[in-house]
PDB file of N, CA, C and O in Angstrom:
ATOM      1  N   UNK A   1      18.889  28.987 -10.320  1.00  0.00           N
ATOM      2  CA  UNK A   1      19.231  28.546 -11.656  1.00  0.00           C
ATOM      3  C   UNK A   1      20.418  27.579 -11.645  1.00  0.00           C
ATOM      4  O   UNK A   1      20.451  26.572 -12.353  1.00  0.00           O
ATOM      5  N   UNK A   2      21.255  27.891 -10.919  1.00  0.00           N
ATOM      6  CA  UNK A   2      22.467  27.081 -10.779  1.00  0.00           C
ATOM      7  C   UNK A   2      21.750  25.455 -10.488  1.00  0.00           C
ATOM      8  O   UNK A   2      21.999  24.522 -11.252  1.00  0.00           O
ATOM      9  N   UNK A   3      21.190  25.362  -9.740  1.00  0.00           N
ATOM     10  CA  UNK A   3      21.044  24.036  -9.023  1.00  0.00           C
ATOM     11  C   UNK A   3      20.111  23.200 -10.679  1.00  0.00           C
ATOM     12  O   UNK A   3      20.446  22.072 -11.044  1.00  0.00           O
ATOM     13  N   UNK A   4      19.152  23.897 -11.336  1.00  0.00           N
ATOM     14  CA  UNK A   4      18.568  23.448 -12.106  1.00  0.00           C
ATOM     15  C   UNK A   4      19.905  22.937 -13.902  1.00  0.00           C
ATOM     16  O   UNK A   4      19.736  22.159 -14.841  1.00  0.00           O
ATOM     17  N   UNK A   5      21.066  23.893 -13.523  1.00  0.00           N
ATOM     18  CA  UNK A   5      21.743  23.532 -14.843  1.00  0.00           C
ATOM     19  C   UNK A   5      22.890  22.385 -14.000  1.00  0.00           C
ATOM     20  O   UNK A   5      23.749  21.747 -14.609  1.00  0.00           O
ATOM     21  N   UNK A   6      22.696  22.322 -12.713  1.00  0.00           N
ATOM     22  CA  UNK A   6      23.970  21.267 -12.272  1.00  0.00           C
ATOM     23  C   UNK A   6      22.767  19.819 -12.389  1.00  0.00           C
ATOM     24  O   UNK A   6      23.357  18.824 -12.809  1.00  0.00           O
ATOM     25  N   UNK A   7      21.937  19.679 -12.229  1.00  0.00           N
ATOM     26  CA  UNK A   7      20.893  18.074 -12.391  1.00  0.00           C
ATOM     27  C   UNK A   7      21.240  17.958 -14.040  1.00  0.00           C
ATOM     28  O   UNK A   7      21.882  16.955 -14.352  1.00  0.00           O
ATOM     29  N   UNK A   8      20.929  18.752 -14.962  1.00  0.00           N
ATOM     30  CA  UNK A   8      20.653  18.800 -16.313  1.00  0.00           C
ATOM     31  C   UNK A   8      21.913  18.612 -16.761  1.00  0.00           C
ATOM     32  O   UNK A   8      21.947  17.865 -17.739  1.00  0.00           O
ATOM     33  N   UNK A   9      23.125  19.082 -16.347  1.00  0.00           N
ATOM     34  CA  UNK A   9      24.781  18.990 -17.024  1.00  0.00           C
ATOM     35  C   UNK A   9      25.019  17.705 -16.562  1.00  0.00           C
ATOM     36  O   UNK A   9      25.192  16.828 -17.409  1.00  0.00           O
ATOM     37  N   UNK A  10      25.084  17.281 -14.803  1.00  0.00           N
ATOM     38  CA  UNK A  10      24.975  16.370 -14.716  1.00  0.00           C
ATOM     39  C   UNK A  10      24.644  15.034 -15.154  1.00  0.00           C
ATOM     40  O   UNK A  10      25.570  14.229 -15.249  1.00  0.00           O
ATOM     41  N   UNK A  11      23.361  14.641 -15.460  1.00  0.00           N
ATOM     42  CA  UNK A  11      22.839  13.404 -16.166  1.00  0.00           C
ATOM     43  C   UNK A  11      22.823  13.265 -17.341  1.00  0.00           C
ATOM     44  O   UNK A  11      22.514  12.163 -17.793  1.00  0.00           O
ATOM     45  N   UNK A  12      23.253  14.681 -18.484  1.00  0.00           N
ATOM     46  CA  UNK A  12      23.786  14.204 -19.656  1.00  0.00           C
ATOM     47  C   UNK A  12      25.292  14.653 -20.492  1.00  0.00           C
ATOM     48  O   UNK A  12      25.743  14.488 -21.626  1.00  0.00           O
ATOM     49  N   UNK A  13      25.813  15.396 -19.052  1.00  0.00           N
ATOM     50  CA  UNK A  13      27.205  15.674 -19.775  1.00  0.00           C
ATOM     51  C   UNK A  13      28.330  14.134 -18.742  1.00  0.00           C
ATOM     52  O   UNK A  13      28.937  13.223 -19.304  1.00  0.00           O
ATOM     53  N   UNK A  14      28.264  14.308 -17.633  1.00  0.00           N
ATOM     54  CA  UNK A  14      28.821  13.952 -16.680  1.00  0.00           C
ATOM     55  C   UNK A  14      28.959  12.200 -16.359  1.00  0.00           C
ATOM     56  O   UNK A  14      29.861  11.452 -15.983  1.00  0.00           O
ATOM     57  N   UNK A  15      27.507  12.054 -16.749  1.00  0.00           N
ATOM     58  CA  UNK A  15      26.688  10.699 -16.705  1.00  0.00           C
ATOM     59  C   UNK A  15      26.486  10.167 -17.805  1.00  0.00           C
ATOM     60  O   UNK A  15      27.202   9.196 -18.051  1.00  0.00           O
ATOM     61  N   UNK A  16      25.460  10.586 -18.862  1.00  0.00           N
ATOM     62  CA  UNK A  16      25.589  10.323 -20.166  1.00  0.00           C
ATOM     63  C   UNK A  16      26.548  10.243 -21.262  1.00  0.00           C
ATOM     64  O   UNK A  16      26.651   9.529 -22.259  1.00  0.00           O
ATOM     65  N   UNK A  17      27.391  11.455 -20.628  1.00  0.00           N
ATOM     66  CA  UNK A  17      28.513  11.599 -21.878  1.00  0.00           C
ATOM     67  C   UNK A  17      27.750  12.263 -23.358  1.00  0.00           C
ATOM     68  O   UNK A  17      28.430  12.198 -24.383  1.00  0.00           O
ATOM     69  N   UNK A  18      26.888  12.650 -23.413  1.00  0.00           N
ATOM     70  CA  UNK A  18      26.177  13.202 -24.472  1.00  0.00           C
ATOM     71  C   UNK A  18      27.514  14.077 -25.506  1.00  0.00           C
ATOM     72  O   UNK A  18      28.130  14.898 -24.826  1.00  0.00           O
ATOM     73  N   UNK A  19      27.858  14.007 -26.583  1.00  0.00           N
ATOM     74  CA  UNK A  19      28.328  14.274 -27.288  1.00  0.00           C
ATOM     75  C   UNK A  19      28.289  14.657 -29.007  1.00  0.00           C
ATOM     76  O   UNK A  19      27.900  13.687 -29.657  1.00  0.00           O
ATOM     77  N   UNK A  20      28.480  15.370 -29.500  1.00  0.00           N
ATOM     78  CA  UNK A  20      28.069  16.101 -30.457  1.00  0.00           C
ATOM     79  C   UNK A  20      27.891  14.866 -31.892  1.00  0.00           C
ATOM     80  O   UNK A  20      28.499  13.845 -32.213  1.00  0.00           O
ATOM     81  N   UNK A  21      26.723  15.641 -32.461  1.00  0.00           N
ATOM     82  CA  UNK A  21      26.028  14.691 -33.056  1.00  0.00           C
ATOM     83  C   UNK A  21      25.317  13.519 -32.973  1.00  0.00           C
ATOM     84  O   UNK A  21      25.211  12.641 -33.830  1.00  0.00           O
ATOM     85  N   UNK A  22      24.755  13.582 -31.685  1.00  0.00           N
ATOM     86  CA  UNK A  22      24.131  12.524 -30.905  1.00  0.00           C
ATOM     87  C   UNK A  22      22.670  13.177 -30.656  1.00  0.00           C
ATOM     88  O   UNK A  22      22.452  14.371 -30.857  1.00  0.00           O
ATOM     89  N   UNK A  23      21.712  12.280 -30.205  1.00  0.00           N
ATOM     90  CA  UNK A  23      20.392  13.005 -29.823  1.00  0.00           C
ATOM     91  C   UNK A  23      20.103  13.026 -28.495  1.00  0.00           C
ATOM     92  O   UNK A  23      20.511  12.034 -27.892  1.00  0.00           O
ATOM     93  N   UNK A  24      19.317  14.140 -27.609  1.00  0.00           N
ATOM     94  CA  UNK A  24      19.277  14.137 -26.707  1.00  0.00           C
ATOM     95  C   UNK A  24      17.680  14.452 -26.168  1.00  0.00           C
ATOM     96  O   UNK A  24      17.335  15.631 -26.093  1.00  0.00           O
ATOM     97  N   UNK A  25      16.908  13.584 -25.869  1.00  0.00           N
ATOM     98  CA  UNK A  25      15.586  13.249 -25.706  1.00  0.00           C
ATOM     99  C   UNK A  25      15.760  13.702 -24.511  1.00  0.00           C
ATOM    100  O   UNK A  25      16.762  13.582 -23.805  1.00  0.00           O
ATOM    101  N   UNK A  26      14.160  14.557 -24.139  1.00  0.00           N
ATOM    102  CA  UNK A  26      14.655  15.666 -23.073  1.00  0.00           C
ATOM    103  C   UNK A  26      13.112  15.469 -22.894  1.00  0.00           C
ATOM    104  O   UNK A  26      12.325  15.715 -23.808  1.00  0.00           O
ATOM    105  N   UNK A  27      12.707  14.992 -21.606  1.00  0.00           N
ATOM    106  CA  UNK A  27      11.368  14.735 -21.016  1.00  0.00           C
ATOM    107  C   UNK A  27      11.302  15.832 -20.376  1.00  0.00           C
ATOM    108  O   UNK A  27      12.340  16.402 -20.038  1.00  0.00           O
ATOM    109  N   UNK A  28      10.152  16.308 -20.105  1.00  0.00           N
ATOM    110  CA  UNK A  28       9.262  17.587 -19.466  1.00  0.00           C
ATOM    111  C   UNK A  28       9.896  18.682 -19.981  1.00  0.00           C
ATOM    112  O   UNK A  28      10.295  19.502 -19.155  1.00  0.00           O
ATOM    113  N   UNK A  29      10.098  18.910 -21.180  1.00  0.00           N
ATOM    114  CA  UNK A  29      10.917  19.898 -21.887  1.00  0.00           C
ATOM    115  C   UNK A  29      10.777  21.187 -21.379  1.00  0.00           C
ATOM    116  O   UNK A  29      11.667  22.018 -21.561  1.00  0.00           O
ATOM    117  N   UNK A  30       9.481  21.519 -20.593  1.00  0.00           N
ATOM    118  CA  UNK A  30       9.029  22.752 -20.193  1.00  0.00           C
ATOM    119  C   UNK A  30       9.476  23.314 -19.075  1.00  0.00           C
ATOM    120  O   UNK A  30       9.657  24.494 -18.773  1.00  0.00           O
ATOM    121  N   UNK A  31       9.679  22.009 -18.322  1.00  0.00           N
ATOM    122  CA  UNK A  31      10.621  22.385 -16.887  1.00  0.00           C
ATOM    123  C   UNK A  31      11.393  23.023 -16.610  1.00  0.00           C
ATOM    124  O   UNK A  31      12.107  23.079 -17.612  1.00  0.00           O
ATOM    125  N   UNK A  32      12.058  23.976 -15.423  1.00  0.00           N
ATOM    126  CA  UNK A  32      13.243  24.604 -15.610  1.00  0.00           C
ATOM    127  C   UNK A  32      14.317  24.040 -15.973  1.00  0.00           C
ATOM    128  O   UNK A  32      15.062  24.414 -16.878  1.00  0.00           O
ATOM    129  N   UNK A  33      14.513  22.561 -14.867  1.00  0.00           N
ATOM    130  CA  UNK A  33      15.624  21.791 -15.727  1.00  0.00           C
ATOM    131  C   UNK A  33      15.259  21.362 -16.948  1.00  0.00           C
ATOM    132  O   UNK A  33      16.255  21.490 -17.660  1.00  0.00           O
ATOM    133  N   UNK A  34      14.022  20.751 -17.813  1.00  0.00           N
ATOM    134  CA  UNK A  34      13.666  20.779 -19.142  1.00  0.00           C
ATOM    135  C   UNK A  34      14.338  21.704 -19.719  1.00  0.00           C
ATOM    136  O   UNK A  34      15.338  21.408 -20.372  1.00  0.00           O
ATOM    137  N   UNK A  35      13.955  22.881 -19.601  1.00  0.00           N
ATOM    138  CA  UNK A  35      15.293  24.325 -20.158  1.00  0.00           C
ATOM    139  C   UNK A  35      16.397  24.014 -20.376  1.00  0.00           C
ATOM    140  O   UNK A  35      16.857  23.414 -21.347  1.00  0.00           O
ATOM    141  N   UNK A  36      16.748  24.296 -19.732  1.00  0.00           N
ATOM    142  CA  UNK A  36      18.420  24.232 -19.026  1.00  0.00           C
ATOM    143  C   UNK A  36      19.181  23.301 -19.383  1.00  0.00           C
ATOM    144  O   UNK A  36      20.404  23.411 -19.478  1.00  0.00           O
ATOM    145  N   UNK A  37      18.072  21.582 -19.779  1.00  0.00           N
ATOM    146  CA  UNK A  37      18.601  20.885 -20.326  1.00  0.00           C
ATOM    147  C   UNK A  37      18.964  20.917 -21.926  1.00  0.00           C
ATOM    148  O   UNK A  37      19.951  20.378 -22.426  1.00  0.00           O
ATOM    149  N   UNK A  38      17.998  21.632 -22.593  1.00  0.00           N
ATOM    150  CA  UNK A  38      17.913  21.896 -24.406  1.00  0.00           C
ATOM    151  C   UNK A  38      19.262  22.726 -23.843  1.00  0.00           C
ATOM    152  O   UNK A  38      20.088  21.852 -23.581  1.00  0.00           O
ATOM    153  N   UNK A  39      19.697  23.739 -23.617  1.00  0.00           N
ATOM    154  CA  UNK A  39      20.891  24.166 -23.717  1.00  0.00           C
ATOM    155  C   UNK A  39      22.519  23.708 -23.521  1.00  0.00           C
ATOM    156  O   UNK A  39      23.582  24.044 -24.044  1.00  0.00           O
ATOM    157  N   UNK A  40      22.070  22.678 -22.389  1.00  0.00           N
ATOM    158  CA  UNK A  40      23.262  21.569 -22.587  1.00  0.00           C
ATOM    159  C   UNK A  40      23.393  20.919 -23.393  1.00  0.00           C
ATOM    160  O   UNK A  40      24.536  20.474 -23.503  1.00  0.00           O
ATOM    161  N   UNK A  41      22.517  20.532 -24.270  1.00  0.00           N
ATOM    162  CA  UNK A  41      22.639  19.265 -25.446  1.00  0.00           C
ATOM    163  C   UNK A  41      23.233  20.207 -26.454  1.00  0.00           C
ATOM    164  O   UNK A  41      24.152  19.673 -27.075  1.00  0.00           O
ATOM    165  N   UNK A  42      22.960  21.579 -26.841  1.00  0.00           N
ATOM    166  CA  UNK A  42      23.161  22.563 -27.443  1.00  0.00           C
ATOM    167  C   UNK A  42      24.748  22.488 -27.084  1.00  0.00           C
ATOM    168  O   UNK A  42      25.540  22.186 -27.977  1.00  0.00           O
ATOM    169  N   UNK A  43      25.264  22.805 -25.575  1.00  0.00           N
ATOM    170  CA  UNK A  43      26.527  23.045 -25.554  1.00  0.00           C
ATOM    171  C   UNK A  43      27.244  21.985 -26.143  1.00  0.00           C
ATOM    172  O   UNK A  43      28.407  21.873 -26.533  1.00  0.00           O
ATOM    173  N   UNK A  44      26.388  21.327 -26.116  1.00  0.00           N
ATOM    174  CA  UNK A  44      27.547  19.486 -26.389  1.00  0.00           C
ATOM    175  C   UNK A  44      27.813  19.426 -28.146  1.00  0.00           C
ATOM    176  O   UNK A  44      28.695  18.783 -28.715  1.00  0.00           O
ATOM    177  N   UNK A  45      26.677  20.376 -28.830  1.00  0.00           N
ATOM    178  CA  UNK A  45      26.807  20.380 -29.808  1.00  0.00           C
ATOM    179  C   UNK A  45      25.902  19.025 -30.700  1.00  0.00           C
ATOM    180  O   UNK A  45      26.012  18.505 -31.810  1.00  0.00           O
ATOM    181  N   UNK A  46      25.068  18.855 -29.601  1.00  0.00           N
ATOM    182  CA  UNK A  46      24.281  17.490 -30.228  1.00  0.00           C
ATOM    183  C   UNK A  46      22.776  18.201 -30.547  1.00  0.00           C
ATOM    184  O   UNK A  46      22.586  19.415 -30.627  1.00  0.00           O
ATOM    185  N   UNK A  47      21.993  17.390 -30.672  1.00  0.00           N
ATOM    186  CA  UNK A  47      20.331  17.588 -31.042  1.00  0.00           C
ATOM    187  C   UNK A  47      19.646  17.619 -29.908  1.00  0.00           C
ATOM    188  O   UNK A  47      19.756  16.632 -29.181  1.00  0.00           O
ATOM    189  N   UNK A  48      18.781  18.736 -29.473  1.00  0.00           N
ATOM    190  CA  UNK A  48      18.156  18.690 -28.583  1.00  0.00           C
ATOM    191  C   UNK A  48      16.736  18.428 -28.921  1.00  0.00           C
ATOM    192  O   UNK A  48      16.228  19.193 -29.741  1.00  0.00           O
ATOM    193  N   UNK A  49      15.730  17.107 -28.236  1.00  0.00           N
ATOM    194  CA  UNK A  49      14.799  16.995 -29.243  1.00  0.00           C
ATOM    195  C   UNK A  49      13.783  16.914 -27.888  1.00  0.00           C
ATOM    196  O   UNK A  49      14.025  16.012 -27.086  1.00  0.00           O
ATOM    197  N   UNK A  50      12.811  17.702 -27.649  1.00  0.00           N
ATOM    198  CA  UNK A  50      12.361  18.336 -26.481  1.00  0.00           C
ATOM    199  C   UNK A  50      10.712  17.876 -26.697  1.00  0.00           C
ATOM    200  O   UNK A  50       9.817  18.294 -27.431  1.00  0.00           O
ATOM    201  N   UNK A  51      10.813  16.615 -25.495  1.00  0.00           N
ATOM    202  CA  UNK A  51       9.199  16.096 -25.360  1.00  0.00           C
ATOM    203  C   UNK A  51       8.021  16.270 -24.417  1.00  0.00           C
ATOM    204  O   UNK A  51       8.178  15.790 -23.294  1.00  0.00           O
ATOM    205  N   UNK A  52       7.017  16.797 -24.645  1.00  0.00           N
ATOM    206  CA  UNK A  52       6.083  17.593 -24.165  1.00  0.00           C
ATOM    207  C   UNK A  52       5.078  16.823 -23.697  1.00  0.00           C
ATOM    208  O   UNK A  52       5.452  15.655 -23.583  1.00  0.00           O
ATOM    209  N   UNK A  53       3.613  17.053 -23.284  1.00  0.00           N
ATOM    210  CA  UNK A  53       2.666  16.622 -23.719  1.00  0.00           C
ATOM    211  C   UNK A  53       1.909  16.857 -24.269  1.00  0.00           C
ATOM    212  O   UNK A  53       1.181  15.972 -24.719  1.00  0.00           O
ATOM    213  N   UNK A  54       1.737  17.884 -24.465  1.00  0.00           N
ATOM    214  CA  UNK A  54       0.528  18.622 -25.430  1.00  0.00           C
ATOM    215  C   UNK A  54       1.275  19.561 -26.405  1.00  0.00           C
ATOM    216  O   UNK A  54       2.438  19.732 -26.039  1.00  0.00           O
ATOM    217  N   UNK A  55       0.903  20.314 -27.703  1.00  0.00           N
ATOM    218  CA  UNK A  55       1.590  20.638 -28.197  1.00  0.00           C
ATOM    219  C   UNK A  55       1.772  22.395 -28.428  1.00  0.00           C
ATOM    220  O   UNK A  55       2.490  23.207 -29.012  1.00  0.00           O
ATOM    221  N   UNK A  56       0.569  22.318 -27.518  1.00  0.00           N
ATOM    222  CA  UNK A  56       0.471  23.741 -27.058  1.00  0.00           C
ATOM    223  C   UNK A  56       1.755  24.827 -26.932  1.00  0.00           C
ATOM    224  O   UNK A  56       1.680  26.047 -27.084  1.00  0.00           O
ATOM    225  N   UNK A  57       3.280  23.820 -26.524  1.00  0.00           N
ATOM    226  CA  UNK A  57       4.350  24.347 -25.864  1.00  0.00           C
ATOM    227  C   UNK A  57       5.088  24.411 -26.903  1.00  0.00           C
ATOM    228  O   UNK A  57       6.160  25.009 -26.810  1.00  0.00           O
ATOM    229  N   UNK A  58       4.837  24.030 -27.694  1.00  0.00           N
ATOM    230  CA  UNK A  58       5.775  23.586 -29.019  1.00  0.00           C
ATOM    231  C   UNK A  58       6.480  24.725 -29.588  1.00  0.00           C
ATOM    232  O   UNK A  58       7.643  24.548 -29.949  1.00  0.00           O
ATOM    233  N   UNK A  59       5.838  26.085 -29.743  1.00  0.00           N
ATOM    234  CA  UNK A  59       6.352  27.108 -30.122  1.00  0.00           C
ATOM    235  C   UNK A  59       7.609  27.613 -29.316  1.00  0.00           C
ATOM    236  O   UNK A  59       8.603  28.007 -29.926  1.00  0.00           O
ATOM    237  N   UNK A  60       7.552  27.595 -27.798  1.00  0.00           N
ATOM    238  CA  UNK A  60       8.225  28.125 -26.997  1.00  0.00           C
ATOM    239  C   UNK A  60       9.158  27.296 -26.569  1.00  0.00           C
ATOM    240  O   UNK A  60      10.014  27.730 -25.798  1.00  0.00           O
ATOM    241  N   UNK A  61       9.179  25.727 -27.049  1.00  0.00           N
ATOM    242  CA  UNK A  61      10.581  25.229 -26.643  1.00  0.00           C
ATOM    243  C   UNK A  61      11.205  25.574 -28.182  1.00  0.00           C
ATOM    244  O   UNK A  61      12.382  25.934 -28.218  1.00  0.00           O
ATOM    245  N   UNK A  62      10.506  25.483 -29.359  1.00  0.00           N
ATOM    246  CA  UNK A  62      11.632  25.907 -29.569  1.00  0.00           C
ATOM    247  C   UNK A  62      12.340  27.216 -30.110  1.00  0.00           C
ATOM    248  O   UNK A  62      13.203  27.506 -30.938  1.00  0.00           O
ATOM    249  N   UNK A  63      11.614  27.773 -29.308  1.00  0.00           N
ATOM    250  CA  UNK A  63      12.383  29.308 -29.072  1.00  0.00           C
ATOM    251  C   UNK A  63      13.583  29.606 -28.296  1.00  0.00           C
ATOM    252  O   UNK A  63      14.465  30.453 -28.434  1.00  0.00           O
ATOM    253  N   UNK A  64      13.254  28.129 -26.932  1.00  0.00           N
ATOM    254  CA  UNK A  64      14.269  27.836 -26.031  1.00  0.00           C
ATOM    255  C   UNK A  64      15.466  27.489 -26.763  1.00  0.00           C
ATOM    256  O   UNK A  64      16.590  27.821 -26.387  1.00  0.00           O
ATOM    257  N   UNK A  65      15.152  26.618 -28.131  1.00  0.00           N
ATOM    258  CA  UNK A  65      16.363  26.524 -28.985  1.00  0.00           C
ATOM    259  C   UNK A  65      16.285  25.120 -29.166  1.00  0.00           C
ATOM    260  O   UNK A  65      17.387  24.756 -29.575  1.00  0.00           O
ATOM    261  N   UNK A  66      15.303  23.896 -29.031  1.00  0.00           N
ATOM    262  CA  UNK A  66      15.070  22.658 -29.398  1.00  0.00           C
ATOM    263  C   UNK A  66      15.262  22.331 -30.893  1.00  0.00           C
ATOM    264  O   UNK A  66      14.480  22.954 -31.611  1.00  0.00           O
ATOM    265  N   UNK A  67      15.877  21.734 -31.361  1.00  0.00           N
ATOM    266  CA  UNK A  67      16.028  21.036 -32.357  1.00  0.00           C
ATOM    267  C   UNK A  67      14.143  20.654 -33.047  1.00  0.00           C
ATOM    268  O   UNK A  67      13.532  21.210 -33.959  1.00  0.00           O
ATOM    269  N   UNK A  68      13.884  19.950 -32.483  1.00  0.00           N
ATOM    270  CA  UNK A  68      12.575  19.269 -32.257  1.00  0.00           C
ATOM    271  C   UNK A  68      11.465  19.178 -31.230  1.00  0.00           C
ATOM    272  O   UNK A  68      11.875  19.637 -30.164  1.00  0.00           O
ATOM    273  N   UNK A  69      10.484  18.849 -31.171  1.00  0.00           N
ATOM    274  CA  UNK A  69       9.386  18.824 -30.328  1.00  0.00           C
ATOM    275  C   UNK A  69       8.271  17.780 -30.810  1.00  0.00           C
ATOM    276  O   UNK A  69       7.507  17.824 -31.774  1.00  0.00           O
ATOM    277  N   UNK A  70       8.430  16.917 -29.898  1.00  0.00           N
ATOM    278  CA  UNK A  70       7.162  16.106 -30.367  1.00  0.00           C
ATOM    279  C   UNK A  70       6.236  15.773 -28.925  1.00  0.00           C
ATOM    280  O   UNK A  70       6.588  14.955 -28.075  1.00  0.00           O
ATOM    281  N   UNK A  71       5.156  16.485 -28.873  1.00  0.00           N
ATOM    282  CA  UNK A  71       3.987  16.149 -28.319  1.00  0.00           C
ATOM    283  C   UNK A  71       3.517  14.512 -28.017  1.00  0.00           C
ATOM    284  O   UNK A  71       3.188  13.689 -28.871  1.00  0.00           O
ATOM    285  N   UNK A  72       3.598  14.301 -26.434  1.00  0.00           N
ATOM    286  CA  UNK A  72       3.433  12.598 -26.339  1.00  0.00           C
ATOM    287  C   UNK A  72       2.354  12.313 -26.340  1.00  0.00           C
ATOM    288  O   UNK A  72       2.078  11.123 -26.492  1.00  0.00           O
ATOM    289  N   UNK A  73       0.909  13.649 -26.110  1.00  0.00           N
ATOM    290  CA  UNK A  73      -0.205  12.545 -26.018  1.00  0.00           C
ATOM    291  C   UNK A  73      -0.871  12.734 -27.303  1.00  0.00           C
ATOM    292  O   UNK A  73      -1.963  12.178 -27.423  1.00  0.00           O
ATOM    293  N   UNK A  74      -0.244  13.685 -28.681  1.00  0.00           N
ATOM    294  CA  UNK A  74      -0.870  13.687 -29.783  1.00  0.00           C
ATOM    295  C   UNK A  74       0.445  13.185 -30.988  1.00  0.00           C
ATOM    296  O   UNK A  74       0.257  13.292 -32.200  1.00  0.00           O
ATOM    297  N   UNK A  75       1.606  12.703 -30.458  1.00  0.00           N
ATOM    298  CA  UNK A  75       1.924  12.030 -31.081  1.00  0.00           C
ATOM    299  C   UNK A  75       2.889  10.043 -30.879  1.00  0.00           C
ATOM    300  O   UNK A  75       3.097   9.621 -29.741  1.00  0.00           O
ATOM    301  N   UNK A  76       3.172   9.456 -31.738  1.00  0.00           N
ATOM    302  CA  UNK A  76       3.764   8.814 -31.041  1.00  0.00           C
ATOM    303  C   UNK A  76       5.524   8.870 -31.889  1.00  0.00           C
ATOM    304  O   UNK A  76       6.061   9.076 -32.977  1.00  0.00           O
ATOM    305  N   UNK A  77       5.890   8.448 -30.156  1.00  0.00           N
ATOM    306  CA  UNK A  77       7.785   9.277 -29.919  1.00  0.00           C
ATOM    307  C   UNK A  77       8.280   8.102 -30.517  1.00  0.00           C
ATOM    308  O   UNK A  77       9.503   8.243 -30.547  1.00  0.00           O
ATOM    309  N   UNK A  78       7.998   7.116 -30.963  1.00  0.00           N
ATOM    310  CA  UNK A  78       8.662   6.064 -31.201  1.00  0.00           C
ATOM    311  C   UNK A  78       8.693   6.189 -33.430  1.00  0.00           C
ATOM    312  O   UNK A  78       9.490   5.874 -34.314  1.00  0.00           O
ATOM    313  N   UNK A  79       7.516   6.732 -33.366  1.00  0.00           N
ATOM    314  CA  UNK A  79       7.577   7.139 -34.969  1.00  0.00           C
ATOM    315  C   UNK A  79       8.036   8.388 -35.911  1.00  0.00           C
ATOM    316  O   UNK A  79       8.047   8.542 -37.133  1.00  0.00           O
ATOM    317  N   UNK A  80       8.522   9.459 -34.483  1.00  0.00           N
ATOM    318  CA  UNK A  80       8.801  10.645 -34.552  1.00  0.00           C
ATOM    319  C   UNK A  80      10.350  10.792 -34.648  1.00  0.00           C
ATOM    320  O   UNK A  80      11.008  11.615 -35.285  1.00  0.00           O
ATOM    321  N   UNK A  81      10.679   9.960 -33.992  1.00  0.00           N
ATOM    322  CA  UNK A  81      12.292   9.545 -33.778  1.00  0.00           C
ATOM    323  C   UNK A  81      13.146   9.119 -35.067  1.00  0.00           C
ATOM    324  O   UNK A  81      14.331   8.809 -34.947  1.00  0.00           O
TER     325      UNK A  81
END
């Protein structure tokens, strides 16, 4: 678990700078780092908005605690945004 929240803190606390009230678009939302990542955007205090492909998953990210979920091959991310 460690190694999956140091990639995910990494590229949007460390790297990104992700900061509260900001959005944080989170590809393969389902992934462990996908996880791990909705909870960093969470720590940062920003929007975690968690993109899938199917929408099958939709319930369970955001149980993970996603802000949002938008499905890429039944919706489009550019109109969802």
């Amino acid at each position: 678990m460690w190694m999956q929240f140091a990639k995910a803190w990494a590229g949007l606390v460390d790297i990104a700078k992700i900061s509260a009230k900001e959005t944080g678009f989170i590809t393969a939302a389902s992934s462990c780092v996908g996880l791990v990542a909705i909870q960093v955007v969470r720590s940062a205090e920003a929007i975690p908005v968690a993109l899938t492909r199917r929408s099958g998953k939709a319930a369970a990210l955001r149980q993970a605690d996603a802000a949002h979920v938008i499905a890429t091959e039944e919706q489009d991310v550019e109109e969802e945004s």
